[in-house]
N, C-alpha and C positions, 0 to 999 in steps of 0.2 A: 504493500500500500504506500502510498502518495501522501498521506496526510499524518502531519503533526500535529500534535496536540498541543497548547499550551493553558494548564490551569492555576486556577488563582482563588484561592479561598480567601472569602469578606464576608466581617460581620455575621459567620455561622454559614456561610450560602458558598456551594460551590460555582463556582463558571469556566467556564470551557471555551476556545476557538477552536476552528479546525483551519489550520496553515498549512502552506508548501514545505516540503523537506530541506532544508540547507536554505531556505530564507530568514529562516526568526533568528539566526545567529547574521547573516548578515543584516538584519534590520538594527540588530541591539549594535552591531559596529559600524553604524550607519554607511554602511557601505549601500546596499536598499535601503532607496529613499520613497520607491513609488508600494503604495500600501497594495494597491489592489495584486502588486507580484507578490504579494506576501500571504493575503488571505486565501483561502477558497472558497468562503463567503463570508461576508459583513456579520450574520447574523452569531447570537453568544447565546450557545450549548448550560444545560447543565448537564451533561454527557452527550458529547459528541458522538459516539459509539452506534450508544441507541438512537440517534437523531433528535436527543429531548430539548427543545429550545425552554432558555431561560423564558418566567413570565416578566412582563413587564415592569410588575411594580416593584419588582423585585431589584431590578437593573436599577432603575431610579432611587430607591432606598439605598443602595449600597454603592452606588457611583456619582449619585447625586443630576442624572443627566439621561437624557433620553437617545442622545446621537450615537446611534448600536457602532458606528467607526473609531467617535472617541473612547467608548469605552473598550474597546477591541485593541484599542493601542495601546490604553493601561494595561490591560491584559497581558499584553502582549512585551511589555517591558517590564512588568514587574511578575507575572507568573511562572511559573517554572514547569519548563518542556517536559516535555513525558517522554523517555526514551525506554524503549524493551529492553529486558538482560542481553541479550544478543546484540544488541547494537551497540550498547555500551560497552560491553569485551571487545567488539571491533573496533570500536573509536579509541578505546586505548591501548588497542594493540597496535594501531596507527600512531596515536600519538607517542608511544614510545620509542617505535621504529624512526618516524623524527627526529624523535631526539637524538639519538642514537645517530642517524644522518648525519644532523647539522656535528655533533662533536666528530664526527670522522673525516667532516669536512673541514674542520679547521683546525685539528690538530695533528701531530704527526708521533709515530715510536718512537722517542730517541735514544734506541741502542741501532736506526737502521735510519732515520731521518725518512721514513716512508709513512703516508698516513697508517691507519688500521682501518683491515678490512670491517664495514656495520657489523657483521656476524661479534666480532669479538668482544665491541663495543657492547653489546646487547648481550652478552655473557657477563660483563664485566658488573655491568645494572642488575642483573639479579643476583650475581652473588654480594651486591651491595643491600642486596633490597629495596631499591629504587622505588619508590613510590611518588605518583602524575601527584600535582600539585594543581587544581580545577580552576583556580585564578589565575594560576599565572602561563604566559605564550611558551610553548617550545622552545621559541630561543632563547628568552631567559631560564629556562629550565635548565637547558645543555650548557651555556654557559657557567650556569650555578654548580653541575655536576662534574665537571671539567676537574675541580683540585679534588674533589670526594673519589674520583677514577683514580689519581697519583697511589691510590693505597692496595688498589690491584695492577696497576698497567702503568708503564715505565710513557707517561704520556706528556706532553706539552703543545701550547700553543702553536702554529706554524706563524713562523716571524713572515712581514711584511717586508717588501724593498722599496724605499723611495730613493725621489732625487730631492735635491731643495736646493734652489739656485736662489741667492741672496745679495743684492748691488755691494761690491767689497768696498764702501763705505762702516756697513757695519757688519760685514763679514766677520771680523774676530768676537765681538759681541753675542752675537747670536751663535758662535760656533763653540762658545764659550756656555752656554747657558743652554745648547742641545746636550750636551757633552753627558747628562746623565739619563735623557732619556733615548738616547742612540743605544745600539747592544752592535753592531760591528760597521765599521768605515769599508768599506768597497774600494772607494776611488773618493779624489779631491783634484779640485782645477782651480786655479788662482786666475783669473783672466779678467776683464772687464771686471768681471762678477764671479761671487764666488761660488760652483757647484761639487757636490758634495752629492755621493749614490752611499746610500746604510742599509741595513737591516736593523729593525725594529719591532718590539713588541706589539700587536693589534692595538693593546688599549692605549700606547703611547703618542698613539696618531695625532690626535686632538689637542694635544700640549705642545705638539710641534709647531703644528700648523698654527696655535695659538699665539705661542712665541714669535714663530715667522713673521704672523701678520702683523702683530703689535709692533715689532723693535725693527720691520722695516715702511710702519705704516702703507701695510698693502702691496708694497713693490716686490716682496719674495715670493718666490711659490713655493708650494710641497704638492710631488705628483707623487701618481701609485705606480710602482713600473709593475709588482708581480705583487697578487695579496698573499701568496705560498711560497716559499723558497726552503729548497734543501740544504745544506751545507757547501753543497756541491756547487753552490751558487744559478743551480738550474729549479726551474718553477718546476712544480710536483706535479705528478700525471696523478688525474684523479682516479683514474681508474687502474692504477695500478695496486693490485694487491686485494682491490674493494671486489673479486669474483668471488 
């Protein structure tokens, strides 16, 4: 079936809509905006199932409001989906594997400098006992599980490669004040201007580029040459390793 549920208990009285599947979550992220891709009818259930429509007075007592859409929206933001046991083990057998994803996507083995294949990732979460977190997105999730993984798997971030080319007026300043969040120099060029290729931690990105802009008022940049690099100084084949 096609239809979700979503119900909302007020004031002792249950009420029901009947929605499209994978819309009442884009509606609450307002990503859908238009209501009628959202319902499959206006009208509000006290069990949808049986086809029982709510009575009137009822709606009005308890929503204060006769416009069956506006109350269809409160409904609809403040009640909570009805999902089967079956769907629910699917959606977090999804959202695990996610998870699991996004960390193999961005980090790497470092006794081999090669990501991990998801399979080992997803070994490594159950012998931690990993448990979904319903509030919060997958990526902050994997992100979060990233140093909880260090105590089964020899794992790390995969550093990032930029350039930052900076007018050598205040070249020495600013190459003075990267100096702790750089992790390895590549190459340097004194020329007009001064450029500079590193490798760098992900979360370092933002303090560089902070610095850049402020202490050359705009004039520097920070570009991203590779978001993965090996040691080997070569960007990581995603799909190496991950069969």
């Amino acid at each position: 079936t096609n239809v979700a549920i979503v119900r909302l208990k007020k004031k002792g009285k249950r009420f029901e809509i009947a929605c499209y599947k994978n819309k009442v979550v884009s509606w609450r992220n307002k990503v859908e905006k238009d209501i009628d891709e959202v319902l499959q009818t206006h009208s509000v259930f006290t069990n949808v199932s049986k086809g029982t429509l709510a009575k009137t007075k009822d709606l009005e007592k308890c929503f204060d409001s006769k416009d069956n859409t506006e109350i269809c929206k409160i409904i609809l933001e403040k009640g909570q989906l009805q999902v089967s046991q079956k769907e629910r083990k699917v959606e977090s057998a999804n959202k695990l594997r996610d998870i699991a994803t996004i960390v193999a996507e961005k980090c790497i083995n470092t006794d081999n400098n090669l990501p991990f294949p998801v399979s080992i990732i997803q070994q490594a979460m159950k012998d931690l006992k990993f448990s979904l977190k319903p509030n919060r997105s997958t990526k902050q999730q994997a992100l979060e599980l990233i140093p909880e993984l260090r105590k089964e798997l020899p794992i790390a971030r995969a550093q990032m490669r930029i350039t930052v080319v900076v007018p050598e007026k205040q070249a020495k300043e600013v190459k003075s004040k990267l100096k702790a969040l750089v992790g390895t120099v590549e190459r340097e060029e004194w020329d007009f201007d001064y450029e500079m290729v590193a490798r760098i931690d992900p979360g370092a990105y933002r303090g560089i580029e902070e610095i850049v802009s402020k202490e050359t008022r705009g004039k520097g940049t920070v570009e991203i040459l590779d978001c993965k690099v090996q040691d080997s100084g070569k960007p990581i084949d995603e799909n190496k390793g991950s069969k």
